[in-house]
C-alpha positions in Angstrom: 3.4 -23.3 1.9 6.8 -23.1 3.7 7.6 -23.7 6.7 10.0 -21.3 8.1 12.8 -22.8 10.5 16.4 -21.4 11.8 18.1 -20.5 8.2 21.4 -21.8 8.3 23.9 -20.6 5.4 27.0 -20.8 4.5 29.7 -17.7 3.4 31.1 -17.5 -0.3 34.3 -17.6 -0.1 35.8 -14.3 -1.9 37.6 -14.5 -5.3 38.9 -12.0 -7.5 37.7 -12.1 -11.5 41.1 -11.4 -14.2 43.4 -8.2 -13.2 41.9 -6.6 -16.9 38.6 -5.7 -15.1 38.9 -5.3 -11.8 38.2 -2.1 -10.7 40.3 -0.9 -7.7 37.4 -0.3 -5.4 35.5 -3.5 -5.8 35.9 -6.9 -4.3 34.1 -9.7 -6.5 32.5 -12.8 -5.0 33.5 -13.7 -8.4 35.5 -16.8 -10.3 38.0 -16.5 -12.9 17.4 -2.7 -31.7 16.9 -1.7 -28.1 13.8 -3.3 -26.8 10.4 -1.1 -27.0 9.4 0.0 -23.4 6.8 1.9 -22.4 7.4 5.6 -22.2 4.2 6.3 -19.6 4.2 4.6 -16.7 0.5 4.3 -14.3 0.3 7.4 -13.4 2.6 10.1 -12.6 4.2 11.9 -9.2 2.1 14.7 -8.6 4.1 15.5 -5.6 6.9 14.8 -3.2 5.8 14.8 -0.1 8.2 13.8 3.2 7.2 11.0 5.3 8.7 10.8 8.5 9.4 7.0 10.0 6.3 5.7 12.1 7.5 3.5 15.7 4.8 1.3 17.2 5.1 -1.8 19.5 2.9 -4.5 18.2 1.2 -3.6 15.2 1.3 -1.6 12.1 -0.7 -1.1 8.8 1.4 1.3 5.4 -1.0 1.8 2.9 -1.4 4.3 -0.1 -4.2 6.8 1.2 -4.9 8.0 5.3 -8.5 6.2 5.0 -7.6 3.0 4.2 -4.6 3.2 6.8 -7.4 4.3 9.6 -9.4 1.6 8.2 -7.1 -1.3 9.0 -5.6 0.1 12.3 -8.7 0.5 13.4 -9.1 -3.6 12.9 -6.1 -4.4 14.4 -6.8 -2.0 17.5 -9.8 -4.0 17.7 -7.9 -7.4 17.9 -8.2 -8.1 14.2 -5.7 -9.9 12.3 -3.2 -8.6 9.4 -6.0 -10.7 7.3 -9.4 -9.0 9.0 -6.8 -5.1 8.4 -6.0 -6.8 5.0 -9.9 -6.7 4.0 -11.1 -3.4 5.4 -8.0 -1.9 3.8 -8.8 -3.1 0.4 -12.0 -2.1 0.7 -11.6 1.4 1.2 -8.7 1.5 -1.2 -11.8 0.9 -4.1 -13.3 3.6 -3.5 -10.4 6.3 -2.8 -7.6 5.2 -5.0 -10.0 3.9 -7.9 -7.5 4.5 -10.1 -5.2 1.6 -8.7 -7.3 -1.4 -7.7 -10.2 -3.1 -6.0 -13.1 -5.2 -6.5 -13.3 -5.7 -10.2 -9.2 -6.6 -10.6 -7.1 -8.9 -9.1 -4.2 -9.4 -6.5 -1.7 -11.2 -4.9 -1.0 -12.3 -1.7 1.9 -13.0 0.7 1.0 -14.0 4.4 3.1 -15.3 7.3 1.1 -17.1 9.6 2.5 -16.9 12.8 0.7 -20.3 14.3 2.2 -22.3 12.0 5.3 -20.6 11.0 4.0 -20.7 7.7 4.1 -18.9 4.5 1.3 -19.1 2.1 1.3 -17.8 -1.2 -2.4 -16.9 -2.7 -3.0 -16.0 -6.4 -5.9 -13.6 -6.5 -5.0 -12.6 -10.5 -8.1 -12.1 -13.2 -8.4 -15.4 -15.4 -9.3 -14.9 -19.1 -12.9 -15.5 -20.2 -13.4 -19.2 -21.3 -14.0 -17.5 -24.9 -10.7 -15.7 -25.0 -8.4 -17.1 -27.4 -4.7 -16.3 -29.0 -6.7 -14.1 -31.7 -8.6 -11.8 -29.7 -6.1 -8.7 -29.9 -5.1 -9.5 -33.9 -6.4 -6.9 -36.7 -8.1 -8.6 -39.8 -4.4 -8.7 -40.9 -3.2 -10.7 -38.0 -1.4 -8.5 -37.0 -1.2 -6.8 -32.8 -3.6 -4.3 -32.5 -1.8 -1.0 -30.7 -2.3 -1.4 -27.0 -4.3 1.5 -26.1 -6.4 0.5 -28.4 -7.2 -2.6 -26.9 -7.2 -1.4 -23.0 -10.7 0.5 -23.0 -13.8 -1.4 -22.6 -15.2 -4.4 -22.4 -12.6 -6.9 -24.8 -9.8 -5.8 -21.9 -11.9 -7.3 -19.1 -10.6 -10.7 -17.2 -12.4 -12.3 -14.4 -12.1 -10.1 -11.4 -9.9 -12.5 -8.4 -9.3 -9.7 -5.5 -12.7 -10.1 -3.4 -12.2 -14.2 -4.1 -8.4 -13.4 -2.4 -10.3 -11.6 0.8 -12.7 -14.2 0.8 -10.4 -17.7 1.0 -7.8 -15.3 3.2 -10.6 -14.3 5.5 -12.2 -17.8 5.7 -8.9 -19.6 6.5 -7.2 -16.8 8.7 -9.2 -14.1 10.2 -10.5 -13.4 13.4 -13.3 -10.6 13.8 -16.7 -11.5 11.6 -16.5 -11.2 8.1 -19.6 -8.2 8.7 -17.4 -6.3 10.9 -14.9 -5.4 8.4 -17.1 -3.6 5.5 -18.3 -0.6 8.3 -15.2 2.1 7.3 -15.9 1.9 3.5 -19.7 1.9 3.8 -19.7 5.0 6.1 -17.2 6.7 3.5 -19.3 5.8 1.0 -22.3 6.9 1.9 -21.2 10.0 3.7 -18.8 10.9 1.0 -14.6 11.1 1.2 -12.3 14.5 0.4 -10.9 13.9 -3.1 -7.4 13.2 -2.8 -4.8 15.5 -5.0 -3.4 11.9 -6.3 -6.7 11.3 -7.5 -8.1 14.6 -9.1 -4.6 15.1 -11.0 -5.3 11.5 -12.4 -8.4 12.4 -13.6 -6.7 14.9 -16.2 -4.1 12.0 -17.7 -5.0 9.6 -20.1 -7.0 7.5 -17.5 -9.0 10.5 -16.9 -9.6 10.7 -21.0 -10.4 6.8 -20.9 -13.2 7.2 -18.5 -15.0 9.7 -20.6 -15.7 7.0 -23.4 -17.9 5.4 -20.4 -20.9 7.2 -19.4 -21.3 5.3 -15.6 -17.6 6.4 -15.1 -18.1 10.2 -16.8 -21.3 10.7 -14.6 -19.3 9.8 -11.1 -15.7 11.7 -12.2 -17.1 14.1 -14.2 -20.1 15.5 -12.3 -21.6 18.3 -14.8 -18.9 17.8 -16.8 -15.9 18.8 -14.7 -13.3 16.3 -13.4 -13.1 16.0 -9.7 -10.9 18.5 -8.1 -9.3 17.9 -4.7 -11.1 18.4 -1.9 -14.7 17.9 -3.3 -17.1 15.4 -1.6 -17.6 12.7 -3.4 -20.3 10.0 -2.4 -20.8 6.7 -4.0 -24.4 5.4 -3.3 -24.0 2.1 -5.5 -20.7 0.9 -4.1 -23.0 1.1 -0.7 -25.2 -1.2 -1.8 -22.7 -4.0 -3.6 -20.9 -3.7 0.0 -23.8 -4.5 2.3 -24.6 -7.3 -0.4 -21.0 -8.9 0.0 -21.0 -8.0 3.3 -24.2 -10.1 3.7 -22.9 -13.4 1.3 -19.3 -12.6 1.4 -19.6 -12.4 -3.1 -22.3 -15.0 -3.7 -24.0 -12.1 -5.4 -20.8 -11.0 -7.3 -19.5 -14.3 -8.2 -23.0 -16.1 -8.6 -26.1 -13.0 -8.5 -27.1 -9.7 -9.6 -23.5 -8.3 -9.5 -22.0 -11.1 -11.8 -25.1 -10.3 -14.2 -24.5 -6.7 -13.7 -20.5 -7.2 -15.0 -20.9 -9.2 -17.4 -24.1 -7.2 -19.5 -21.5 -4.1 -18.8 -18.7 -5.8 -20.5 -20.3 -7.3 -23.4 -22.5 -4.6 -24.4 -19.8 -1.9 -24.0 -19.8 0.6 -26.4 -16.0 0.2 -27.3 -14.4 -3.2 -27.5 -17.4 -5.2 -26.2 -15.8 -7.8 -24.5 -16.5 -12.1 -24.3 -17.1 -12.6 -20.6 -19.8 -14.9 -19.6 -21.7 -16.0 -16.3 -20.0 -19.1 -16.6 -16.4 -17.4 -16.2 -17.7 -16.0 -12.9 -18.8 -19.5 -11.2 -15.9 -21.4 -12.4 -13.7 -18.5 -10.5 -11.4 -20.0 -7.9 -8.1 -19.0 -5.6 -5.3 -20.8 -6.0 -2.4 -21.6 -3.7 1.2 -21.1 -5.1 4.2 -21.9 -3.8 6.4 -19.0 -2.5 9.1 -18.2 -4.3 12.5 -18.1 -1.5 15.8 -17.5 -1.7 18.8 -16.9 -0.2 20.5 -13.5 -0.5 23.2 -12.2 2.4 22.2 -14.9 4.8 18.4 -13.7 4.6 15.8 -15.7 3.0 14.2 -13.6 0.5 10.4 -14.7 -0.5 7.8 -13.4 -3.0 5.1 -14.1 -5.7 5.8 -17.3 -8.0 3.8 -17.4 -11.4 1.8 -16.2 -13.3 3.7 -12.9 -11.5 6.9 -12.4 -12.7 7.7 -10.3 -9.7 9.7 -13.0 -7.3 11.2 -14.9 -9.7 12.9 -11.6 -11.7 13.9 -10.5 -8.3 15.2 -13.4 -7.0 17.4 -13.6 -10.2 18.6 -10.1 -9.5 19.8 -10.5 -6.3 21.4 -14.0 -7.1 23.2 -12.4 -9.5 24.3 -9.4 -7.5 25.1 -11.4 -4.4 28.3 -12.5 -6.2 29.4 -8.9 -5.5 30.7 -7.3 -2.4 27.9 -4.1 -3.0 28.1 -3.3 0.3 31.8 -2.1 -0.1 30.9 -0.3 -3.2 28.0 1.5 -1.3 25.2 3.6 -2.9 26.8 6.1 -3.7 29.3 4.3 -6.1 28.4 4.7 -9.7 29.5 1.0 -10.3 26.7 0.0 -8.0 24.2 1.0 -10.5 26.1 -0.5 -13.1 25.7 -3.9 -11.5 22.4 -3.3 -10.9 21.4 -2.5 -14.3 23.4 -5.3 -15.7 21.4 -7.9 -14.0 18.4 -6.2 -14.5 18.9 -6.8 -18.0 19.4 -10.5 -17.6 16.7 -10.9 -15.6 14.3 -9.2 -17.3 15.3 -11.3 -20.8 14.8 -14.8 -19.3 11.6 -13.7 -17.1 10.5 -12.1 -20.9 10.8 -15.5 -22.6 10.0 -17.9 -19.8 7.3 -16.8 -17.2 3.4 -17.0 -18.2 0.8 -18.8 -16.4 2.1 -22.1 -14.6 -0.8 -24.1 -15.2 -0.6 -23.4 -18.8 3.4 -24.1 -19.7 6.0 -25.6 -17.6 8.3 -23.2 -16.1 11.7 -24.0 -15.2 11.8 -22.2 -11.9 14.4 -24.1 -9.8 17.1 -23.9 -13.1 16.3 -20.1 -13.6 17.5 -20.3 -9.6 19.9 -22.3 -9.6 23.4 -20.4 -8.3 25.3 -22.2 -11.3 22.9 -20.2 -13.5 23.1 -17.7 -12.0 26.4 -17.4 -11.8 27.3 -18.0 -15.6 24.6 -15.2 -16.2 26.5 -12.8 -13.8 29.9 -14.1 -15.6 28.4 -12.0 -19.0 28.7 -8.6 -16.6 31.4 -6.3 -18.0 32.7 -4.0 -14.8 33.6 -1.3 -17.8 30.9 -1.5 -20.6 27.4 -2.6 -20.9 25.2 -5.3 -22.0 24.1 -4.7 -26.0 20.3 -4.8 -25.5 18.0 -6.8 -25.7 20.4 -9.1 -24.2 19.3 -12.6 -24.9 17.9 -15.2 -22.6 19.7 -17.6 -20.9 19.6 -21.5 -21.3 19.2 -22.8 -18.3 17.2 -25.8 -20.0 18.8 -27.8 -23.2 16.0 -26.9 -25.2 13.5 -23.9 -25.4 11.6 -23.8 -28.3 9.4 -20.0 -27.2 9.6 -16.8 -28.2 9.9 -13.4 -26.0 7.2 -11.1 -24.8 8.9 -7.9 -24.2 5.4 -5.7 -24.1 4.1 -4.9 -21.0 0.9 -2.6 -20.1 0.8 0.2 -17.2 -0.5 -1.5 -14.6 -2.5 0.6 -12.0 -1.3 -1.0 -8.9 -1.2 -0.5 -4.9 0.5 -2.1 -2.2 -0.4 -2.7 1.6 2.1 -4.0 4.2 0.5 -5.4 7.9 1.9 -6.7 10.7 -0.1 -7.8 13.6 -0.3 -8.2 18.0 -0.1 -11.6 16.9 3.0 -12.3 14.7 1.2 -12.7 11.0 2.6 -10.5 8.1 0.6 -9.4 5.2 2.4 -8.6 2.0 -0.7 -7.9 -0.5 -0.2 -6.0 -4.2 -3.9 -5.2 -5.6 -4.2 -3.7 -9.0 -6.6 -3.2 -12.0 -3.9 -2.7 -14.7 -3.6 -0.1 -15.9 -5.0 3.5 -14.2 -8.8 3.5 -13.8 -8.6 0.1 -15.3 -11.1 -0.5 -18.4 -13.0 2.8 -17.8 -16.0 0.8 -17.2 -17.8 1.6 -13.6 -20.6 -0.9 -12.5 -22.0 -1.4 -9.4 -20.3 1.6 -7.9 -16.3 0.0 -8.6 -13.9 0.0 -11.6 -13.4 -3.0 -13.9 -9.9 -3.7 -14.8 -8.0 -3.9 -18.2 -5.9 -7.2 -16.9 -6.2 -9.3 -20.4 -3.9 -6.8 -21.7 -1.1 -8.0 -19.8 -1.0 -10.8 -22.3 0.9 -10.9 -25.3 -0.9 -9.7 -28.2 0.7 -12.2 -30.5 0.1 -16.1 -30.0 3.3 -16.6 -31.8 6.3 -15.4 -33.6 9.0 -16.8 -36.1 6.9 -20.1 -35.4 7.7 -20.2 -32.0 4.8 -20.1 -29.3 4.9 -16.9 -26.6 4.2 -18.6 -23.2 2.1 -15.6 -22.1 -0.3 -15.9 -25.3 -3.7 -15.5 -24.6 -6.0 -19.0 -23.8 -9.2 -19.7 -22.3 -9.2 -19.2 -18.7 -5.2 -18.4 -18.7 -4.2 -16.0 -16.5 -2.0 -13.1 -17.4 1.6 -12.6 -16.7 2.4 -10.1 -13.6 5.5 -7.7 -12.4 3.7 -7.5 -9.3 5.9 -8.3 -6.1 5.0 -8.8 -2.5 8.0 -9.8 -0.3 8.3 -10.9 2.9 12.3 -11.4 4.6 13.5 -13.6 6.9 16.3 -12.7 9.2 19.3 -15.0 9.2 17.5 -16.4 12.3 14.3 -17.4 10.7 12.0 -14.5 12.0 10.5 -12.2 9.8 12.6 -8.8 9.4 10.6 -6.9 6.3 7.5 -7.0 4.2 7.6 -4.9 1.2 6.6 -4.4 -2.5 5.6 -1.8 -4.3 3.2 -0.5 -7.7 5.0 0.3 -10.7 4.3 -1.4 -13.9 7.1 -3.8 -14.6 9.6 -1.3 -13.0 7.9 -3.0 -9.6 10.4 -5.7 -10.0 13.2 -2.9 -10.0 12.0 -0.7 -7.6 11.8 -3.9 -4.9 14.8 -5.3 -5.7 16.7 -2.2 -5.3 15.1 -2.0 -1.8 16.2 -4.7 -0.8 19.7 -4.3 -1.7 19.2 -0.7 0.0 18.0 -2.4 3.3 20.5 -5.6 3.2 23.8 -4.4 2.0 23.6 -0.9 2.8 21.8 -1.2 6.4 19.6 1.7 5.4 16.2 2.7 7.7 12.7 1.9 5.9 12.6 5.7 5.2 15.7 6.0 3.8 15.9 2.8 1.7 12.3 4.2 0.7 13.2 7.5 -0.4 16.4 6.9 -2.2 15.9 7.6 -6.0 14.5 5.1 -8.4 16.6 3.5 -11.1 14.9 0.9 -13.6 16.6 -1.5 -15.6 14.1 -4.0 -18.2 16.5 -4.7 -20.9 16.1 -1.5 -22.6 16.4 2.1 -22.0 17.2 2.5 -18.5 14.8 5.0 -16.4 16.7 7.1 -13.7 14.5 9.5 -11.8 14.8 12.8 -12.2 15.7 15.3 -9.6 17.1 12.9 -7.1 21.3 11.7 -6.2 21.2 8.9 -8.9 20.4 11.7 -11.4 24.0 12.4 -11.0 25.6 9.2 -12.6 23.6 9.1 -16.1 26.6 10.6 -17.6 29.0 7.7 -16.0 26.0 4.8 -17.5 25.9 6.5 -20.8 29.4 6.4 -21.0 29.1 2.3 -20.3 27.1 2.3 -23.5 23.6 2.7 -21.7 20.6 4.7 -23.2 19.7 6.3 -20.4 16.4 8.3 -19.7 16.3 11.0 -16.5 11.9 10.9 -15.5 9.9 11.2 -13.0 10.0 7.2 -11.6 6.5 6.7 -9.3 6.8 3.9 -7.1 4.6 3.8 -4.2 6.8 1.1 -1.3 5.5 0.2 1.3 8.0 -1.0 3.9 7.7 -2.7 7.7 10.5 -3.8 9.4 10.2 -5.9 12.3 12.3 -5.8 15.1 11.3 -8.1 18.4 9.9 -5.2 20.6 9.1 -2.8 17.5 7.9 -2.0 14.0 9.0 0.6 11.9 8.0 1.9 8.7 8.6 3.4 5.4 6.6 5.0 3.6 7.0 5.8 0.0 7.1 9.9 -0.6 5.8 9.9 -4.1 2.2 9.0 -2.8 -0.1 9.5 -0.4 0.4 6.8 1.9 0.9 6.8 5.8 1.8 4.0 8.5 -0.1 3.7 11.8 -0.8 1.3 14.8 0.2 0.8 18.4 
């Protein structure tokens, strides 16, 4: 928890690096192979559609499908809390955005409470069964399996933390009766909901092929046979009845009744991978409190996600080592821009690859990684004319680190809900299931997720340990990355984040830069193209104004990919008599309120 004063900070003074490098443009705040990424990404852009900037007064829900939006507006209106929108958002998220997240995976949580002045940090993330250990993705060889592989069924399958998260976050901070907030998804799930045409053109990618290995999840998507197309009616009779249960014992039945049961004989008796979950895994299920991860960045104070996500410390380290140069004279439109910003993407993707796992599993060295002398000697390895040689190495920010990288990460199928309320609180939430349509195995009416795949698949390398190795009751490493700004006067100016994979961390970071250095709307900084830097290839998407400078980042000695890039931001900015949103294009979100 952090309590949230006036920020005072202090200007850099501006220095110029040697004559050699200096490009004639650019004023420093400056002194004196390949790594193996994922070609897919969660799912792909089906289509661009323009979203034109909502204005309300006093309260505003963004979220990825109209429903849910409705759903939490319709809270808020009602003189709910960002929390109470928060809950009847996710809910209806589970049933028409399947594919991304609910019930059976796991989230985090960002919330400014406006009472206190507070910011609390919740981790909501699945937790390994207590029989999961370092060998449980190893051939008889010892050797990784391949990752698809591994991510149908049951083996896949961590300890589902979302509906814990709406629990504690209800509990401690909402206002209308737990009961209340269930009525929108109920009624859509018992009257039935248009199929979206985000969700049908899922159905026919290799989420869609995953789900027919399951026959609970090819009887609801594939009724006689067919994937759902958009606009069919689609009605879900058992998520009715785990709802009204939870709504009755807000998840004493799915944490310790007929649900648990219900997951757990679903996991280990699957007919691919059976997995090692047990009803003990289930009871021992808790929230835990993190502290925020804040920094400073252009007199703002910049917060998100600390471990076991990756997301606000890999951000934080991009924009510390970006704020040592003047972008905002460079502008967007400056091909050098994007040079910077892959450069530090590159650095800190290789220390978040090698340090950042489960906190209460390895010591992390957060506050060093931070630290602006770090950071700085990390942004002293940036070349103004040529590129990094990938995989660029991590950083020492401690004398002695004795682990080896994970550079693997899975697609995780993630969504991403920004609130603001009448009454001052902020909600930045990310909700996911890994990757899209999770494990492929439907119970109770909802998806279970694939999360243990976001471990490493090797315990150990080269006789070093991997500090996101699998262990009992471990939970996996994240890119996910709510954010919540502070203004340089303390109050809260954004809450953001995005889906994505581990191109979230990109995709948020270069929002932020689009919104603080280049004073861009919500919209705008939403729309600009996507660029993604991990320490590999780097991603550029296609058909958009960055498109234009791959030839410029090749020539820097950059392997550089031009794709479809499918974020899905979710921006509110807060101004003292007004909120305004943005609303990412690639998806099928919308903002409302009053």
């Amino acid at each position: 928890m952090i309590q949230f004063n006036q920020i005072q900070t202090s200007p850099l003074s501006l220095q110029r690096r040697s004559m050699d490098c200096l490009v004639a443009t650019v004023m420093l705040f400056f002194s004196t192979a390949s790594l193996a990424q994922n070609e897919m990404q969660p799912e792909n852009t089906v289509e661009i559609n323009s979203k034109t900037a909502v204005k309300t007064e006093r309260e505003m829900v963004v979220a990825a499908h109209p429903l849910a939006t409705k759903a939490g507006a319709d809270i808020l209106e009602d003189g709910g809390t960002a929390i109470d929108a928060m809950v009847a958002v996710q809910m209806v998220l589970n049933l028409v955005e399947p594919q991304s997240s609910g019930i059976g995976g796991g989230a985090f949580l960002l919330f400014h409470d406006a009472q206190s002045n507070t910011l609390i940090s919740l981790d909501g993330r699945e937790v390994a069964p207590v029989a999961a250990d370092g060998s449980m993705f190893l051939n008889p060889d010892g050797e990784p399996h391949r990752w698809s592989e591994m991510v149908p069924g049951g083996l896949s399958v961590g300890i589902p933390g979302t509906l814990a998260l709406m629990d504690d976050a209800h509990a401690r901070y909402g206002k209308l009766p737990w009961e209340t907030l269930f009525e929108h998804a109920i009624e859509l799930s018992k009257n039935g909901f248009l199929v979206s045409p985000r969700l049908a053109k899922s159905l026919k990618g290799y989420g869609g092929e995953r789900l027919q290995k399951f026959p609970a999840a090819a009887d609801y998507f594939f009724q006689n046979g067919e994937p759902l197309a958009n606009g069919d009616v689609l009605k879900n009779p058992e998520f009715v009845k785990t709802l009204s249960a939870i709504q009755r014992d807000r998840g004493e039945t799915f944490y310790r009744g007929s649900i648990a049961e219900k997951i757990v004989s679903t996991v280990r008796d699957s007919p691919v991978n059976p997995g090692l979950v047990e009803r003990v895994d289930f009871e021992a299920y808790r929230i835990i409190e993190r502290p925020p991860i804040c920094v400073q960045y252009r007199g703002h104070s910049v917060c998100g996600m600390g471990p076991p996500s990756s997301g606000g410390v890999t951000v934080a380290q991009i924009l510390g080592i970006l704020e040592l140069f003047n972008l905002k004279m460079l502008g967007p439109n400056n091909p050098l821009t994007w040079h910077l910003f892959i450069e530090a993407g590159k650095l800190a993707f290789a220390d978040r690859n090698l340090f950042l796992a489960d906190p209460d599993f390895i010591d992390i060295p957060v506050d060093a990684l931070l630290s602006k002398d770090y950071l700085r000697s990390r942004a002293h390895l940036i070349d103004l004319n040529l590129a990094l040689e990938v995989p660029v190495p991590a950083g020492r920010p401690l004398e002695v680190v004795d682990l080896f990288p994970d550079i693997r990460d899975g697609l995780p199928g993630t969504s991403h809900v920004s609130i603001v309320d009448r009454y001052g609180n902020a909600v930045s939430l990310t909700t996911t299931i890994e990757s899209g349509f999770g494990s492929g195995l439907l119970t109770s009416g909802f998806l279970l997720n694939n999360e243990l795949t976001d471990f490493s698949f090797r315990p150990q390398k080269q006789g070093k340990q991997i500090a996101n190795r699998v262990e009992p009751r471990k939970r996996p490493r994240s890119s996910m990355a709510p954010t919540i700004i502070y203004g340089p006067d303390g109050s809260i100016k954004y809450v953001l984040g995005s889906p994505g994979g581990s191109r979230i961390i990109s995709y948020v970071a270069q929002t932020i830069i689009a919104l603080i250095d280049f004073d861009m709307s919500p919209q705008d900084a939403v729309n600009q193209g996507r660029l993604s830097s991990r320490n590999g290839i780097i991603d550029i998407e296609t058909s958009t104004d960055l498109a234009r400078f791959q030839s410029v980042l090749m020539k820097k000695g950059n392997q550089v990919r031009v794709r479809d890039l499918n974020s899905g931001i979710h921006v509110i900015k807060v101004f003292s008599d007004q909120l305004v949103s943005g609303v990412d294009p690639r998806r099928e979100g919308i903002a409302a309120g009053r």
